[in-house]
Every structure is written in C-alpha cells, then in structure tokens.
N, C-alpha and C positions, 0 to 999 in steps of 0.2 A: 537473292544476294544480300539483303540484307540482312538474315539472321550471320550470313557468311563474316557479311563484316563486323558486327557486334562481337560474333564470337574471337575473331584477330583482334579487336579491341579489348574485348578481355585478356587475351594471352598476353598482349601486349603493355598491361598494368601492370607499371615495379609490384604494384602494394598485392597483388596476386602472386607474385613470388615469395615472398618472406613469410614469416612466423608457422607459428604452428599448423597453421593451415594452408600454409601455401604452397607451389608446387611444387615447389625446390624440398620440403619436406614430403611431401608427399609419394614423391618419385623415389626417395632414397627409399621411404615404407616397400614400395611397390615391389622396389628391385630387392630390396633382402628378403622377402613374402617368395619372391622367382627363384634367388640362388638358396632356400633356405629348400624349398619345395622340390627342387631341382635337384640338387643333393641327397637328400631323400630318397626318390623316387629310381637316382643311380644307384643308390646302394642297396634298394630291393630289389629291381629288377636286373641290373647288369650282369652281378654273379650267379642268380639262375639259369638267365638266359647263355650264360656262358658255360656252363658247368652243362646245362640239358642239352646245348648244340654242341659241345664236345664228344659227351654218350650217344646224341642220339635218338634218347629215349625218352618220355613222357614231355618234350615240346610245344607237342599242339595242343595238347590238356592245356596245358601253363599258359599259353599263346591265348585259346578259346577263354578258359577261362578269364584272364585280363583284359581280353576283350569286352567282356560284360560291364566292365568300367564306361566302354565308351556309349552303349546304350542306355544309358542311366544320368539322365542329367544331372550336372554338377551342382545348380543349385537344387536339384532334391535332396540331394545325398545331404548339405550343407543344413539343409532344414530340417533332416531326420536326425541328423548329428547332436543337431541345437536341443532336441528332447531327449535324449541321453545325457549321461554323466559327463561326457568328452565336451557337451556345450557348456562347463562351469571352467575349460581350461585358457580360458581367453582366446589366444588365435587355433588352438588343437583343432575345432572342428574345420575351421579354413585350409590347417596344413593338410587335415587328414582328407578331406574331398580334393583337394588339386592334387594333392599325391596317388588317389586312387585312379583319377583323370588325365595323369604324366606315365604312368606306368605302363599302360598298354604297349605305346608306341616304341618305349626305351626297349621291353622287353620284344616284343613282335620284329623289330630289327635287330636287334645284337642276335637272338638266335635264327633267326634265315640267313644274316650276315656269315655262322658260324656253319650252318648247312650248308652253305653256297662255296664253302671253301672248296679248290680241285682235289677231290679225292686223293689224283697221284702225288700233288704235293704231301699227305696227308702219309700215304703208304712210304712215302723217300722218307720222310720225318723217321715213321716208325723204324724201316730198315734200317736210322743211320744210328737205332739204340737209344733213341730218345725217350724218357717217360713219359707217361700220360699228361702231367702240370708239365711239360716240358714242350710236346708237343701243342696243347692248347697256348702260351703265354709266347711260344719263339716260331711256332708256324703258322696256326690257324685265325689266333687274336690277329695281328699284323693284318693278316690278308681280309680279317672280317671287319678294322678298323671304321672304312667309309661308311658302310651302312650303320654302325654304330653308332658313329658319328653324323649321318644323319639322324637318328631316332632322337637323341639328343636336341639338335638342332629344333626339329619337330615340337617335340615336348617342351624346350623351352617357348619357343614362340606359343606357345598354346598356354603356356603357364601367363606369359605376362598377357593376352588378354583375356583369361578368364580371372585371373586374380581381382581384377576389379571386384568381383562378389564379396572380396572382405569387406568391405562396405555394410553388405546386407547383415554381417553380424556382428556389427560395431567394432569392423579392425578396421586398418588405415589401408593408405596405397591411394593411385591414383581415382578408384572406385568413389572414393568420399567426395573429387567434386564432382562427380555424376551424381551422385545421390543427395546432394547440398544445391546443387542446381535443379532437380528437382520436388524438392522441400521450396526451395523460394520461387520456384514456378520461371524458373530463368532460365528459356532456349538457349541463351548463347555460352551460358557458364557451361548445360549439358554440352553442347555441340564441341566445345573448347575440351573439357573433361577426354568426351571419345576421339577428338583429333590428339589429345597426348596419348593415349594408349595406344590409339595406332601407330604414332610415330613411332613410340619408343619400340614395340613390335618389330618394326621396318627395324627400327637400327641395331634391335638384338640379330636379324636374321643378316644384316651386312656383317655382321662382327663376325657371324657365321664363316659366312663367306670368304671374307679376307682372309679367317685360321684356314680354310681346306687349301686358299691358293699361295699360302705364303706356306703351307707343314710342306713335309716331304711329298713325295710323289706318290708313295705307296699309300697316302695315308687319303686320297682322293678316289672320289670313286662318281661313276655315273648316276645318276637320279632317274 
C-alpha cells in the first residue's frame, strides 16, 4: 500500500500538473498522438473495408493480411522504423506503428459488419433500382454501422494505451512520465504515469458508450 499511496501523492501535487512536463501537458500530447492515429487508420481502412464488403470479393486477403499487424509487436515495428528514413520524421515512426496496430480491428469489423448485412435487405435495395454507391451508403452502411462502430471503439482504446511508446522515441504523451519515472528510479511517478493511461483508456471507452446509447437505435448493436 505504500507505493499505492506515494503514487496518489504524486498525482495529487499542483506542481505535477503544470509546465512542460506535466500532466495537464502531457495528456493533451497523448490524446492528439490517439485522435491524429485514429483518423488515419479510418481513412485507410474504413473505405476498403467498405468497398471489399460491398463486392464481396478479395476481404479475407485484406482481413488476413491486416491481421499480420496484430502479430507483430508494436514496439518492434517502432524500432525498425527508427533505422529507416521515416525515424528522421519526428513523430512519423510513432504514427506509422499505431497506425499499422489500429488498422486491423477498424478493417476486420467494418467488413463482417458489411457481410453480415440480411442478404434480402440487400436484393429489396437492388429491386427498388438502386445503384451500387447507393445500395452500399442508404442500405448496407446503416445496418453495418454497430460493428463499425465497434472496431472504432476497439482501436481507439488500443491506440491510447499503446501510444505510450512515443516515449521510447522521444515523442510526448502520457508515456514520458513512465519513462521519467523510470530514469529517476521513482515507483510511484511509474505507478502514477500507468494509472493515467488507464484511466484515460476507461473514459475514452465510456465516451464510447454513452455515443451507442444516446445515437439512434439502428446505430447500436450487440457485442
């Protein structure tokens, strides 16, 4: 109990929140590192995975292959990054490992989400003369929504606790005082460091939560 309380004593220092180094800075690093990552990783995988669960066709290639992301740890990738060109780009090699390590999940959902849609909805669509971007964006998106929106969810919360790694290549985020804590050999700054990232975790996945139960009805779906 006593690293427990050392470590609530450190959170609990005004002078741990302010400047350059403090949490209040550090956290804003974290969270633009999540929503910069996060965007990213939407925009490579959402319209694939939409586009190949529309067709049909080469899915589980796209699926299988982005999968390969998730056996491959993130800080290896991070550290092969660092000996290429991409480690002179400042934070590039951080975006480019969490983005490889968001992608699976975003993609692996939005197209099962788009498989899973009821075929008959699918044939009514067609019958009522719909085109193809017509049926994908006014029948199928809609009903593939939930799982989408889980993969999302997923990938975020995966983004903000693996983001700590910017740390290991001199970016910011909450990572720096895990790694500042242990540079000065100080249990409670670490302990303090990984109870912020968990929390903030926590209350990325409530934020979650609250959008599925406060959107519309269609836009929920079971886990």
């Amino acid at each position: 109990m006593t690293t427990l309380t050392a470590a609530w004593g450190w959170l609990t220092d005004p002078a741990h929140w302010s400047g350059a180094d403090g949490i209040f800075h550090r956290l804003l690093q974290h969270l633009v590192l999540t929503v910069v990552c996060l965007v990213i990783s939407c925009l490579i995988a959402l319209p694939v995975a939409l586009v190949l669960g529309h067709l049909g066709k080469g899915g589980a290639l796209a699926v299988n292959i982005s999968n390969v992301g998730r056996a491959v740890p993130t800080f290896a990738v991070l550290v092969l990054l660092l000996l290429t060109p991409v480690g002179t780009w400042g934070e590039g090699p951080t975006v480019v490992a969490l983005v490889l390590f968001a992608v699976p999940p975003l993609l692996t959902n939005a197209y099962v989400g788009m498989r899973e849609v009821d075929r008959g909805v699918v044939q009514a669509a067609r019958g009522m003369g719909m085109t193809g971007r017509q049926m994908m964006f006014q029948a199928e998106l809609p009903l593939a929504l939930p799982l989408i929106l889980n993969g999302v969810r997923i990938a975020a919360v995966q983004l903000v606790a693996t983001a700590t790694i910017a740390a290991l290549a001199g970016g910011g985020g909450l990572g720096r005082i895990i790694t500042a804590g242990f540079n000065l050999a100080s249990t409670p700054q670490v302990v303090a460091g990984a109870v912020l990232v968990a929390v903030f975790a926590l209350i990325v996945e409530g934020i979650f939560e609250v959008v599925e139960r406060v959107a519309p009805a269609w836009t929920r779906g079971a886990r």
